[in-house]
Phi, psi and omega in degrees: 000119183306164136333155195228086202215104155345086191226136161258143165104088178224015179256004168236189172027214197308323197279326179285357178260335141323315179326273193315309177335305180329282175294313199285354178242039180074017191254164138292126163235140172247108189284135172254181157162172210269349172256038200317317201274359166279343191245047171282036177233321185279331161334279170326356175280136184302112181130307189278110141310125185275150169197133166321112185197114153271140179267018171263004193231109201277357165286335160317287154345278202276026178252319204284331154318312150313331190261331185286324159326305179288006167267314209100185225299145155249088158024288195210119149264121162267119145293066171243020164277164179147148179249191139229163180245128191227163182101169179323109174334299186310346169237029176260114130336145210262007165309303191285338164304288189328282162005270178326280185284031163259314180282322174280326163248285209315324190277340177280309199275020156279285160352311185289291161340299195296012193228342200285316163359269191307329168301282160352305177278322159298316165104351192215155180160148179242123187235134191222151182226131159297119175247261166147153174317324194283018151253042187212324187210151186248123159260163157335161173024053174219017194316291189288327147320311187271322181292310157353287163336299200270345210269315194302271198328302182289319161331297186292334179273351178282283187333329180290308201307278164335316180262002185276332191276353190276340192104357186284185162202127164232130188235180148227183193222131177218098167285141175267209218286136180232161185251081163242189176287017188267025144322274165296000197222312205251022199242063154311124209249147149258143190229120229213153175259314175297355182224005184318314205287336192274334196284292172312335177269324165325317187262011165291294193292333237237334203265345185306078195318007206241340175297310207273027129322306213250040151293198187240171184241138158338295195288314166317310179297316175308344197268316151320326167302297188312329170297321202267349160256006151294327193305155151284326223299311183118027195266105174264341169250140180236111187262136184224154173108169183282277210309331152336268177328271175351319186262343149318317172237037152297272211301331166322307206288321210284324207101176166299310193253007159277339169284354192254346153247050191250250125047278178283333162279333169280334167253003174227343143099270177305000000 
């Protein structure tokens, strides 16, 4: 009986290359996203099923859990929607706060709560979450990103612990830079005047080809998902992609705070 695997945020990037990934090894996969009916080409892939789900709408959660479940047990929940929000804290609005952590933490661990039931009770179950290096190292005007990030990273490492005697296993994935639209689809900026002159150099230096060289492709990082849910080791974070790595075992070699002003002479000239 093939495999089973839940993945939200699935109609761009990592999740729709996963989606396929997927799909190309024999799983049922149920792709969501909050526009299903915009996505007849993925549709069209042998496996996948589309199913409607904003993770900011817990009536959603819960339909789309429901529907996927009543096909039967589901295998691997991939956690991967989420945007960012960048720019100066001070000028974020409490619209774009909310927002940002209903969607990036809240909306992972509701989407989680609708599956853990069923896992449970089976006893077996994969819960894996997109996280990102920036729940591992921190930059400038990322402040609220990052708390996301970091919050998913303790979560999912608290969560294991719990969930280990039921047979679940939970990990995330911290991908660094991928070459998708989530520039343009997924990026929200705030904007503070008082901070303009640092907000350039931060994105000058993040705008740098020779940085955003050792990023990853959609598909490579799906494939680190797909790795990382074979793994055994019992491992919960799998950082993935070269620049990822790299800046992880930066700050591993250097420490917190040499790294952080490494960090700061590069993205900040000071």
């Amino acid at each position: 009986m093939p495999q089973t695997i839940f993945i939200t945020g699935a109609s761009t990037g990592l999740g729709r290359a996963a989606a396929v990934l997927f799909a190309s090894k024999g799983w049922k996969v149920f792709a969501t996203m909050r526009n299903p009916e915009k996505e007849a080409d993925l549709a069209a892939n042998p496996g996948i099923t589309l199913l409607k789900l904003d993770v900011t709408r817990p009536e959603e959660i819960s339909a789309a859990a429901e529907a996927a479940l009543a096909a039967g047990p589901v295998d691997v929940l991939f956690n991967n929607a989420g945007y960012g929000l960048a720019g100066p804290f001070e000028g974020a609005t409490d619209a774009q706060l909310v927002d940002q952590l209903n969607t990036n933490l809240l909306g992972v661990m509701r989407v989680t709560q609708a599956f853990l039931p069923a896992m449970r009770e089976r006893r077996a179950g994969t819960i894996i979450t997109t996280t990102s290096i920036g729940g591992l190292v921190t930059f400038p005007f990322n402040s609220v990103y990052h708390a996301t990030k970091w919050g998913l990273e303790g979560w999912s490492e608290s969560l294991a612990f719990e969930l280990e005697s039921f047979g679940i296993r939970v990990m995330t994935l911290a991908p660094g830079g991928i070459a998708t639209d989530f520039a343009s689809r997924s990026l929200v900026m705030t904007q503070h005047a008082a901070y303009a002159q640092d907000m350039g150099k931060t994105f000058a230096a993040f705008s740098d080809p020779e940085r955003r060289a050792g990023g990853s492709t959609a598909e490579q990082i799906a494939q680190a998902a797909w790795d990382a849910v074979h793994d055994e080791s019992g491992r919960v974070t799998h950082v993935a992609g070269a620049d990822a790595k790299a800046n992880y075992a930066r700050r591993l070699e250097l420490g917190v705070e040499a790294f952080r002003a490494e960090i700061r002479r590069i993205f900040l000239g000071r």
